[in-house]
C-alpha positions in Angstrom: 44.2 -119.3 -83.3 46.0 -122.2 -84.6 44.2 -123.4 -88.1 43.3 -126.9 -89.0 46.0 -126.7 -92.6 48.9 -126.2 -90.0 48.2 -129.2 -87.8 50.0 -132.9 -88.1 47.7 -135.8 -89.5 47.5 -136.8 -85.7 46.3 -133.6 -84.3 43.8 -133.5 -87.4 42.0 -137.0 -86.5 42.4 -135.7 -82.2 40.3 -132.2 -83.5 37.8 -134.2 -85.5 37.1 -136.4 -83.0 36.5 -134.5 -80.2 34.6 -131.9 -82.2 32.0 -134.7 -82.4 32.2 -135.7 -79.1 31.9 -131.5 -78.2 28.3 -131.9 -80.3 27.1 -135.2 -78.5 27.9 -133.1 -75.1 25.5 -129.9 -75.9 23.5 -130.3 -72.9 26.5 -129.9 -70.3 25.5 -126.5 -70.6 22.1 -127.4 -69.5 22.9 -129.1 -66.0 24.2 -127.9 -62.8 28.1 -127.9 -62.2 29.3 -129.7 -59.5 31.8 -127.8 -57.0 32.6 -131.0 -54.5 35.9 -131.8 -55.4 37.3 -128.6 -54.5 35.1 -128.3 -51.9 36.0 -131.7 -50.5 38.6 -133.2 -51.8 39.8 -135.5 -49.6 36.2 -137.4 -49.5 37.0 -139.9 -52.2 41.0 -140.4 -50.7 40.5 -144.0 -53.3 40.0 -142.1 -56.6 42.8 -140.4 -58.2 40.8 -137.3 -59.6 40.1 -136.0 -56.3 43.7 -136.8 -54.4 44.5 -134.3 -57.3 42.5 -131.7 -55.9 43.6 -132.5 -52.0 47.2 -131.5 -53.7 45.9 -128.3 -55.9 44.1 -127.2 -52.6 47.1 -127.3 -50.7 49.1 -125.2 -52.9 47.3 -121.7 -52.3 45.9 -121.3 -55.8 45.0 -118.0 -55.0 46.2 -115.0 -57.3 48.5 -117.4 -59.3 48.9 -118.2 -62.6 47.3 -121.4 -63.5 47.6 -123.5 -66.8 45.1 -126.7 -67.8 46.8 -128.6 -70.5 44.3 -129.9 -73.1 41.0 -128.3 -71.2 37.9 -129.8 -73.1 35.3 -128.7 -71.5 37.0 -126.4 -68.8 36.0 -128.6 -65.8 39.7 -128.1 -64.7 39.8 -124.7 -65.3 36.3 -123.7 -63.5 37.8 -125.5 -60.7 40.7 -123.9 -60.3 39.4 -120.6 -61.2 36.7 -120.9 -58.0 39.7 -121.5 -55.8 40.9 -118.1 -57.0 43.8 -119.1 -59.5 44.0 -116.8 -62.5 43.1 -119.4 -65.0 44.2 -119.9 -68.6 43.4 -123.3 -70.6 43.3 -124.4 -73.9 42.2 -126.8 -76.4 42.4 -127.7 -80.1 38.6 -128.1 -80.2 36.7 -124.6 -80.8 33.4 -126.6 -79.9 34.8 -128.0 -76.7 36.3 -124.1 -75.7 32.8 -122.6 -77.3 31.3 -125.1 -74.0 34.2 -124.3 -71.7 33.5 -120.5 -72.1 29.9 -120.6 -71.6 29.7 -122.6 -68.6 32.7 -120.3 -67.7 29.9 -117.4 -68.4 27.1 -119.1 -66.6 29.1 -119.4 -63.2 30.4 -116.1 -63.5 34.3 -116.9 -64.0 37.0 -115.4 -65.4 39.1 -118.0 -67.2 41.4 -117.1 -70.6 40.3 -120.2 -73.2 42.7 -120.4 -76.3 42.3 -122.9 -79.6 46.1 -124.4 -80.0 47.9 -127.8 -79.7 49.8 -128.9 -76.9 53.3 -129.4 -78.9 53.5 -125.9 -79.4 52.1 -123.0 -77.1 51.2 -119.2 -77.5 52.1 -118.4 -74.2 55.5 -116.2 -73.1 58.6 -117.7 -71.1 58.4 -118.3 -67.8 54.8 -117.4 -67.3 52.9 -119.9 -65.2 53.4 -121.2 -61.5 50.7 -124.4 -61.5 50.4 -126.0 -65.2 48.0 -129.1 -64.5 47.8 -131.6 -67.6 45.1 -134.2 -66.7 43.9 -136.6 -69.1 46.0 -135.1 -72.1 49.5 -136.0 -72.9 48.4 -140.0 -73.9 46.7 -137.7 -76.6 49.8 -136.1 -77.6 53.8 -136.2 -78.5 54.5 -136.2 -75.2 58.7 -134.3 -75.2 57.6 -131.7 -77.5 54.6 -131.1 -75.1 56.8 -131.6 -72.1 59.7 -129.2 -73.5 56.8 -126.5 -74.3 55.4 -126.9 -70.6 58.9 -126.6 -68.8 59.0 -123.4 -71.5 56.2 -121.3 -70.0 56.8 -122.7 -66.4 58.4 -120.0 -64.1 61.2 -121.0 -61.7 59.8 -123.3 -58.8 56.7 -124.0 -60.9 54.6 -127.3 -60.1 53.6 -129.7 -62.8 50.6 -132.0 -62.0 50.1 -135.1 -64.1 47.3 -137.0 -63.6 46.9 -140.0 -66.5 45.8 -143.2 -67.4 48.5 -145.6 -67.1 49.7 -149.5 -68.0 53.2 -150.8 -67.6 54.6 -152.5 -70.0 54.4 -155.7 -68.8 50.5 -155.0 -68.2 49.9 -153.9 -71.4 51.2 -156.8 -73.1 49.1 -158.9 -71.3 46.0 -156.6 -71.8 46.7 -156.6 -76.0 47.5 -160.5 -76.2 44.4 -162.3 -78.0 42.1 -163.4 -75.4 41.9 -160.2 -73.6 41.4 -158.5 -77.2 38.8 -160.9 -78.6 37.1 -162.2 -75.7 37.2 -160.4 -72.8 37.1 -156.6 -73.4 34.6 -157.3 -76.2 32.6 -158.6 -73.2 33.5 -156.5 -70.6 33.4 -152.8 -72.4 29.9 -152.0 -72.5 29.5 -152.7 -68.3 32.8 -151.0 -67.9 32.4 -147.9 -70.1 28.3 -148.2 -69.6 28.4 -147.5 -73.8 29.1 -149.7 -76.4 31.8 -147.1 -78.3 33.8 -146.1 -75.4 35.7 -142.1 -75.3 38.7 -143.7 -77.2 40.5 -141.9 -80.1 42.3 -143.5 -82.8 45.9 -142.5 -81.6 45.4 -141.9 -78.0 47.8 -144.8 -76.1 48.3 -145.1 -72.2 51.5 -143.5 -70.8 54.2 -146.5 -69.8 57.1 -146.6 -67.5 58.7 -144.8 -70.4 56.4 -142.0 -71.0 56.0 -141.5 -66.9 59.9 -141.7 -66.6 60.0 -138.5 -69.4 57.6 -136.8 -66.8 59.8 -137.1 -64.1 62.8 -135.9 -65.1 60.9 -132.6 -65.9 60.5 -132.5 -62.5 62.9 -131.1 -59.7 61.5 -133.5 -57.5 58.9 -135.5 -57.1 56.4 -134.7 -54.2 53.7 -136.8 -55.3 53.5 -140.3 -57.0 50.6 -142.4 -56.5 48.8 -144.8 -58.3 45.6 -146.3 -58.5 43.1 -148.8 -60.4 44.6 -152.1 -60.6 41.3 -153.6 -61.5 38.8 -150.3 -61.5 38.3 -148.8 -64.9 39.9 -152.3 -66.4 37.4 -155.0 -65.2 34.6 -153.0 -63.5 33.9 -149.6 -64.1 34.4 -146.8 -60.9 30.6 -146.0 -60.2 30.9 -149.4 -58.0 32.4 -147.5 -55.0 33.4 -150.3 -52.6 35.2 -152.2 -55.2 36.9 -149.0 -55.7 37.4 -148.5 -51.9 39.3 -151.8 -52.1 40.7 -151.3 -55.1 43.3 -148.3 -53.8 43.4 -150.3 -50.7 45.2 -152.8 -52.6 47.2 -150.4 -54.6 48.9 -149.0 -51.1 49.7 -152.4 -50.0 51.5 -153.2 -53.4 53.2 -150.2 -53.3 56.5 -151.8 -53.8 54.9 -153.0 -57.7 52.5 -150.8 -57.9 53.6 -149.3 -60.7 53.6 -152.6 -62.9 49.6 -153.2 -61.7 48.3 -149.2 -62.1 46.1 -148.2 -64.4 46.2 -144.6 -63.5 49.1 -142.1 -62.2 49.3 -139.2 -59.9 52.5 -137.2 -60.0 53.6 -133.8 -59.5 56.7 -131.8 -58.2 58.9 -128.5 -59.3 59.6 -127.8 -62.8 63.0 -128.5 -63.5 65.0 -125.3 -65.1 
């Protein structure tokens, strides 16, 4: 178990965060657990969560060795453990594993949870044929993290990254003063539906940099999509044909996509 005194200043403010956000989130445990994205997947082909799962399916998770980078509440790894993968996840938030492993209890499956930081893992060499980091590494330092995943990863292993994402170029528009003062002030609560949105104090969205450091982890790159241009940004996902159009518009702009995404799907080989 990794203890608080041994963590960086960063980490600290990440564990205290989300150990408040692991209280506000008590009654997770209370409601059913929905099963449809690995049941079907390839429903929601516009929103980048499920084309995640039309890939995990695909690989034959069955009997292998399964890591979730950064769990929280094991949604991930209950997932992945129903489609039979031998499941181990972790967290640096005892109060988000203490949910993970009872809904883990309540539905009956097996999955390993472990308290530790993703710059440096308890795992052995070579050890793991799927690691799947979603939602994690723009809470992290993202090469140690890296350098530790390609660590435990056995030879031919698959890294899938799925992450919120803004290009450079994007991002400088999105921090210049009228977006700041005027219009996410005004947009955040009907985009986020709260008025304090899930944002930690040193979480910052993976750029062309970040994603390029992902890539050359990778062997290859079998999958790189990306979606949201406008969804998550300027109206919030529940609105499903804006969405619908939304990755419609993505595909056509493939050739800049990249510059326009606000979310990334990429995944390939491990590179030894």
């Amino acid at each position: 178990m990794q203890t608080s005194a041994s963590l960086t200043e960063r980490q600290q403010r990440e564990l205290e965060y989300h150990r408040a956000h692991a209280i506000e989130n008590e009654a997770l445990l209370t409601r059913p657990f929905s099963w449809d994205v690995v049941e079907r997947p390839a429903v929601r082909w516009w929103n980048a969560y499920w084309q995640m799962y039309v890939y995990l399916t695909r690989l034959g998770l069955a009997g292998k060795r399964v890591l979730v980078v950064g769990c929280g509440f094991g949604d991930d790894a209950l997932r992945l453990a129903r489609l039979g993968a031998e499941v181990s996840a972790f967290d640096l938030s005892p109060e988000s594993l203490s949910i993970a492993r009872r809904l883990a209890d309540r539905e009956h499956l097996r999955v390993r949870f472990d308290e530790m930081p993703a710059e440096r893992l308890g795992y052995p060499d070579a050890h793991f044929d799927v690691v799947v980091a979603r939602d994690i590494l723009h809470h992290v330092d993202i090469p140690p993290t890296l350098a530790e995943i390609a660590r435990v990863s056995r030879d031919g292993a698959v890294l899938v990254v799925n992450e919120i994402y803004s290009h450079s170029i994007t991002e400088r528009v999105r921090r210049s003063s009228f977006v700041e003062r005027t219009l996410y002030p005004a947009l955040r609560r009907f985009v986020y539906s709260r008025d304090r949105p899930y944002i930690t104090e040193d979480e910052r969205k993976l750029t062309e940099a970040d994603l390029a450091l992902v890539t050359a982890r990778l062997a290859r790159i079998d999958v790189e999509k990306h979606f949201n241009m406008v969804v998550t940004r300027l109206v919030p996902d529940r609105f499903e044909m804006l969405a619908r159009a939304d990755r419609l518009a993505m595909m056509a702009l493939r050739p800049i996509g990249r510059h326009l995404a606000g979310r990334v799907l990429v995944a390939g080989p491990v590179a030894r």
